[in-house]
C-alpha positions as CSV (number, residue, x, y, z in Angstrom):
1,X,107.0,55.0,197.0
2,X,103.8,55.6,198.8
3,X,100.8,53.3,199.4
4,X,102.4,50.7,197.4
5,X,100.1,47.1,197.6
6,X,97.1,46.4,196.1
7,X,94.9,48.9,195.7
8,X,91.4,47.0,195.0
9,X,90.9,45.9,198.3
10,X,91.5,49.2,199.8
11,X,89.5,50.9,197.7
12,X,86.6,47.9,198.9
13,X,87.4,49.2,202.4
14,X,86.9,52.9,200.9
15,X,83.3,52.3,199.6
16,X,82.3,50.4,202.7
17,X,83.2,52.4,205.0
18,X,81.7,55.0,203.0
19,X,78.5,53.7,203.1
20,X,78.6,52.7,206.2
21,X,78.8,56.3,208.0
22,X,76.2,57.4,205.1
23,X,73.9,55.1,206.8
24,X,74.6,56.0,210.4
25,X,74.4,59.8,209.4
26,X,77.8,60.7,210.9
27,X,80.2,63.3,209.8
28,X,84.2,62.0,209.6
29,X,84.4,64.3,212.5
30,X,81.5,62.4,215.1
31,X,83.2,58.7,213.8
32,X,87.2,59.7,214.4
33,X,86.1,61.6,217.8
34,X,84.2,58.4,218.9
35,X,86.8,56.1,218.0
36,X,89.8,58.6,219.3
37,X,91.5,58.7,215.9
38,X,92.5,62.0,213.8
39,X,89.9,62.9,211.1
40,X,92.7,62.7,208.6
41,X,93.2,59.2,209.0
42,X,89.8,58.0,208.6
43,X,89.6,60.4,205.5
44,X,92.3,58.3,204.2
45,X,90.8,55.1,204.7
46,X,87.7,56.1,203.3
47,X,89.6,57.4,200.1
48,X,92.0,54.7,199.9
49,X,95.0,56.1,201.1
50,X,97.9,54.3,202.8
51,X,96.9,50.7,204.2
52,X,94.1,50.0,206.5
53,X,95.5,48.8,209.7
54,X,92.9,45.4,211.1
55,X,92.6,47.2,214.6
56,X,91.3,50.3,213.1
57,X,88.9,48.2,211.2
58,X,87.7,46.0,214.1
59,X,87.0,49.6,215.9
60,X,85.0,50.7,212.9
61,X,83.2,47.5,212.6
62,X,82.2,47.7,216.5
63,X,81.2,51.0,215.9
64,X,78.9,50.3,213.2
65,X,77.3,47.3,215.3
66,X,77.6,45.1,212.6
67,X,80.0,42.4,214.5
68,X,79.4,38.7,212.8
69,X,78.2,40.2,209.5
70,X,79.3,39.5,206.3
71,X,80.2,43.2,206.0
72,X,82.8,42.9,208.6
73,X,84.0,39.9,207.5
74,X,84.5,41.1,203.9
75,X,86.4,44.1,205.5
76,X,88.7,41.7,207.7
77,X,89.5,40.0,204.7
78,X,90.0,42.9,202.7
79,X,92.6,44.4,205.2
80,X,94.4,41.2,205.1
81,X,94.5,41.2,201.4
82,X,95.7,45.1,201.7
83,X,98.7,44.0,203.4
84,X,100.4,42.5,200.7
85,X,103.8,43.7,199.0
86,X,102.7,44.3,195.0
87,X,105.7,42.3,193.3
88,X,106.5,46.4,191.6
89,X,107.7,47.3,194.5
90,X,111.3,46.0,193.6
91,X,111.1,49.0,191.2
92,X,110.4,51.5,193.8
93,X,113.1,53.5,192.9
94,X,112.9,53.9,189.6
95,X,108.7,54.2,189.3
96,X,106.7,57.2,189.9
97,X,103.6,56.5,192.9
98,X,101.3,57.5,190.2
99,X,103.4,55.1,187.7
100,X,103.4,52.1,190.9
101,X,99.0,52.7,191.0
102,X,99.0,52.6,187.6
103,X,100.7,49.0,187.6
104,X,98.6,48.3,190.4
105,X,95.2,48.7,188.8
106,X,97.1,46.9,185.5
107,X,97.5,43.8,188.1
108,X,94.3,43.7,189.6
109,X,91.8,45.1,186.5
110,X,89.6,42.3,184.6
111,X,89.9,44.6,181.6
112,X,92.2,47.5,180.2
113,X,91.1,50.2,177.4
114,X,93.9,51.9,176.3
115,X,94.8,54.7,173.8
116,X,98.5,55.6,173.1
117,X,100.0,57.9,170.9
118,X,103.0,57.6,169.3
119,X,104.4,55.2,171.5
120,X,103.1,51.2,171.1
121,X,100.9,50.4,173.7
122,X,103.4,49.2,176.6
123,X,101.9,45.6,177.4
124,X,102.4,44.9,173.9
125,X,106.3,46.5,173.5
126,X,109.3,44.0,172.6
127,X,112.1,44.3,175.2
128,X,114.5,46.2,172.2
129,X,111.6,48.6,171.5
130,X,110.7,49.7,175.0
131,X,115.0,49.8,175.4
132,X,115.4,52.4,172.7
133,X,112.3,54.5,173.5
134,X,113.3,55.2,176.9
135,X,117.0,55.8,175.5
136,X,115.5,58.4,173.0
137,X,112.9,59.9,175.2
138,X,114.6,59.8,178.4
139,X,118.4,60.2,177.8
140,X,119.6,60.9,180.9
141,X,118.2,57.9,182.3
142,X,121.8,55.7,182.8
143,X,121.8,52.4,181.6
144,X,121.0,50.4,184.5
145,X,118.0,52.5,184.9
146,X,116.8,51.9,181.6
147,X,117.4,48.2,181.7
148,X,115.2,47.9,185.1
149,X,112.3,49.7,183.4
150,X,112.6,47.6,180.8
151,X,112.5,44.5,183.2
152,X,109.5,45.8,184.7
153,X,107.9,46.5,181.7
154,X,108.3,43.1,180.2
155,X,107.3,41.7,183.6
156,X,104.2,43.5,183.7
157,X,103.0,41.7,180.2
158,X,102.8,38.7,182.6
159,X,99.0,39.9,183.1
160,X,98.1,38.8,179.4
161,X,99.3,35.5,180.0
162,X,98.5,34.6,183.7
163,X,97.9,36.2,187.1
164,X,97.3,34.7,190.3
165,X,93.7,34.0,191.7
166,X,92.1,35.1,187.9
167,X,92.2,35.1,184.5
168,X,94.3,37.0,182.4
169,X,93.8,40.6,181.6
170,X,92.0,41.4,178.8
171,X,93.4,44.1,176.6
172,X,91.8,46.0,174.5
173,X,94.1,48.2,172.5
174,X,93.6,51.6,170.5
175,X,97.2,53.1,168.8
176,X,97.3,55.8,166.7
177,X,98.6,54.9,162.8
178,X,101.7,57.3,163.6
179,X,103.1,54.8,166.8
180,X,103.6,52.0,163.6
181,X,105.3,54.4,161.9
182,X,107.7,56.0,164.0
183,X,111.0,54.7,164.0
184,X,112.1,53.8,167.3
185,X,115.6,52.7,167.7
186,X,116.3,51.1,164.2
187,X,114.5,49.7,160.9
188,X,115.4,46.5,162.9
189,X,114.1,46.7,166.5
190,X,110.9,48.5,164.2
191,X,110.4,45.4,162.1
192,X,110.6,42.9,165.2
193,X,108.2,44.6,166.9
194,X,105.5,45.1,164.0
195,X,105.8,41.7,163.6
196,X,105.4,40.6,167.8
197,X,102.4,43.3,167.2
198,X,100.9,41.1,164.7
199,X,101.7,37.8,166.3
200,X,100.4,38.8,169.9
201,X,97.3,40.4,168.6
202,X,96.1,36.9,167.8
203,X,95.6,36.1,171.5
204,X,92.2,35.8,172.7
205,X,92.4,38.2,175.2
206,X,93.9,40.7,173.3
207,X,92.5,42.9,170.7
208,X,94.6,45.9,168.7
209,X,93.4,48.4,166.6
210,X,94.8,51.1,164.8
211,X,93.4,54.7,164.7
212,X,94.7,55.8,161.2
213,X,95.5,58.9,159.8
214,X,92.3,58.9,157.5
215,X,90.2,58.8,160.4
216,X,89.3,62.6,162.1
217,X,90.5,63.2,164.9
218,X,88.4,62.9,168.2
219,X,88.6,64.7,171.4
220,X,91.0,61.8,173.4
221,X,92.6,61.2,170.1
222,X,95.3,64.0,171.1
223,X,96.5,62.0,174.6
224,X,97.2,59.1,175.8
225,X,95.1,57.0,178.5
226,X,93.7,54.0,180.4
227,X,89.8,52.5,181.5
228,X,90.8,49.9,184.0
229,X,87.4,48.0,184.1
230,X,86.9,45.3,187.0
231,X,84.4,42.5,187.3
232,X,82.8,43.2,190.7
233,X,80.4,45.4,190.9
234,X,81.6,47.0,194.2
235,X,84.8,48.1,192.2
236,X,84.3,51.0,189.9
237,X,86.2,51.6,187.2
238,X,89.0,54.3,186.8
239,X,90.7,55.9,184.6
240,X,94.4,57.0,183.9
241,X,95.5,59.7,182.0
242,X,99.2,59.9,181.4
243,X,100.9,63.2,180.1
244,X,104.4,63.9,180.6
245,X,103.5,65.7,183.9
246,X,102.4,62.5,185.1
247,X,99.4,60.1,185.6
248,X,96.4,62.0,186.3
249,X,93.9,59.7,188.1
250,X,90.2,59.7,187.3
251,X,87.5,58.2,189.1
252,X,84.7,60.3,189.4
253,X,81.8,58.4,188.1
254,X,80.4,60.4,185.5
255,X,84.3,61.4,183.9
256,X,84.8,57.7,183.9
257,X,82.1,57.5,182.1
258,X,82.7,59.8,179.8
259,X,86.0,58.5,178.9
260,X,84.3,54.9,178.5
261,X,82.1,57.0,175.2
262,X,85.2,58.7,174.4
263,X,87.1,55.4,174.0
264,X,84.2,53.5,172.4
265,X,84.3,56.5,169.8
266,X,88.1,56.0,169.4
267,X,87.3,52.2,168.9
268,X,84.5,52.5,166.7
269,X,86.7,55.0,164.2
270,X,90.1,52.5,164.3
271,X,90.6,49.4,161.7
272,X,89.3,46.2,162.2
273,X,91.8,43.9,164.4
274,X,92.0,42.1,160.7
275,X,92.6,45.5,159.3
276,X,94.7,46.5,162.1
277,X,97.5,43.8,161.1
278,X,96.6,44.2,157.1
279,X,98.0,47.7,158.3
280,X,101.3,46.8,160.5
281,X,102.2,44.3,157.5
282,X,102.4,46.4,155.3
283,X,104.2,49.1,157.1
284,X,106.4,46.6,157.9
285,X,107.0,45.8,154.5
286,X,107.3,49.2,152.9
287,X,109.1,51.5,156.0
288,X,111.5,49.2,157.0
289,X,112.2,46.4,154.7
C-alpha cells in the first residue's frame, strides 16, 4: 500500500514548498539541481507523494534562506507528523491505496459531505449490513476477508465519536431513498439498520438526509462521492469520487468547488433530517415488518 500515513501534513509540505519556489522564481529543475536531488522526487514532495524525509526538508529550508522561521519550523513539524503509521494500515492487504487515502482524509477531515447510492452511507452501516453487502456485491471475497473489512469499517465510525488531537468528524450525509429500500442481506439485518440509521442520526455531529424518489434527479445524483472539508485554511478541500473502477481523486480548486454546489443542490432537494427519519420509519414499518 503506497504512501500510507497521514496525508494532511504532507500535503502542508506540498503547498509550502510550492509557494516557496513560486517566490524564489525557480523551475523544479534549478531547486533539484542545486540541491543534487532527482526532479522526480521533489515533484513528489511538492504533490504529496510518498513521505517527506527531515534531511530533504532541512536542505530545502536552507535553500530558501528561511532558517529560524516559522515556515521551517511548521515544515519540521509537519515531516515529523508525516512519519506516522495511519492505524488502516493493519488493512493493507485487503484496501485499495485509493481506498487507504480515502480513510486517510476520513481521519484527518473536520467535515465529510457525502452522497451514496444505493448503498447506506458507510460511517453509518451496522456491522450485519456492511457483512452482507460485501457478501452480495463482492462474492468472491472469502470470509476472513469480508470479516476484516467489516472490522475496518466499523473501526473507522470511531471518527463520529472521537479522534485524537480534535473533535469528532462531522458528517453530513446525503442517501438516495432507493439505499432505505434495498434489501440487503435480510428483512432482519434491514430493520436493524433503519433503526441504528434513525438512532445515530440524532447525534450532533451527524446529519442524514434522504434524496427521495420524488425529487428530480441532479447531475451527482447518478454517483456516489465525498467533500472532505478541513478547518485550516492552508488545507483545501478534496473531493472523492468512488465508482467501481475506483476512487477518483479531485482536488483542483475550481472542481472542488463545483462539487461543493453540486452537493448543496443534492442537500437542498433531500428531506429534512426530521423528514429523513419520518421516511426510514416508515420503510421500516411497511418493507420489512
Amino acid at each position: 500500500m503506497a504512501d500510507p500515513g497521514p496525508v494532511v501534513p504532507r500535503r502542508r509540505i506540498a503547498e509550502e514548498l510550492r509557494r516557496l519556489r513560486g517566490e524564489a522564481g525557480r523551475t523544479l529543475e534549478e531547486v533539484a539541481e542545486a540541491l543534487l536531488i532527482s526532479t522526480s522526487k521533489l515533484s513528489r514532495l511538492e504533490n504529496a507523494q510518498g513521505r517527506p524525509q527531515l534531511r530533504d526538508i532541512r536542505d530545502l529550508v536552507r535553500f530558501y534562506g528561511i532558517e529560524g522561521t516559522q515556515v521551517a519550523s511548521r515544515l519540521e513539524r509537519w515531516t515529523k507528523a508525516s512519519q506516522s503509521q495511519g492505524w488502516w494500515t493493519d488493512y493493507s492487504g485487503q484496501i485499495s491505496d485509493e481506498l487507504g487515502a480515502h480513510v486517510a482524509y476520513e481521519t484527518e477531515a473536520s467535515v465529510a459531505r457525502v452522497y451514496t447510492i444505493p448503498a447506506i452511507p458507510v460511517l453509518l452501516q451496522t456491522a450485519d449490513y456492511a457483512r452482507a453487502y460485501y457478501r452480495s456485491t463482492e462474492p468472491w471475497r472469502t470470509s476472513d476477508d469480508i470479516e476484516q473489512l467489516v472490522e475496518l469499517r466499523m473501526k473507522r465510525q470511531r471518527a463520529l465519536r472521537q479522534r485524537e488531537g480534535q473533535p469528532p468528524l462531522t458528517l453530513v450525509a446525503v442517501t438516495h431513498e432507493s439505499s432505505i429500500r434495498q434489501l440487503v442481506g435480510s428483512p432482519e439485518i434491514m430493520r436493524a439498520q433503519l433503526d441504528h440509521l434513525i438512532e445515530s442520526s440524532t447525534a450532533p455531529n451527524i446529519e442524514l438526509r434522504v434524496f427521495p424518489f420524488a425529487t428530480q434527479p441532479l447531475f451527482t445524483s447518478t454517483c456516489m462521492y465525498a467533500y472532505f472539508e478541513f478547518s485550516e485554511d492552508i488545507d483545501r478541500d478534496v473531493v472523492h469520487i468512488e465508482t467501481h473502477a475506483g476512487i477518483r481523486h479531485i482536488e483542483r480548486t475550481k472542481a472542488v468547488e463545483k462539487y461543493r454546489e453540486y452537493h448543496d443542490a443534492l442537500y437542498r432537494s433531500s428531506l429534512t433530517p426530521e423528514e429523513t427519519r419520518a421516511l426510514i420509519r416508515t420503510v421500516r414499518n411497511e418493507q420489512f415488518s
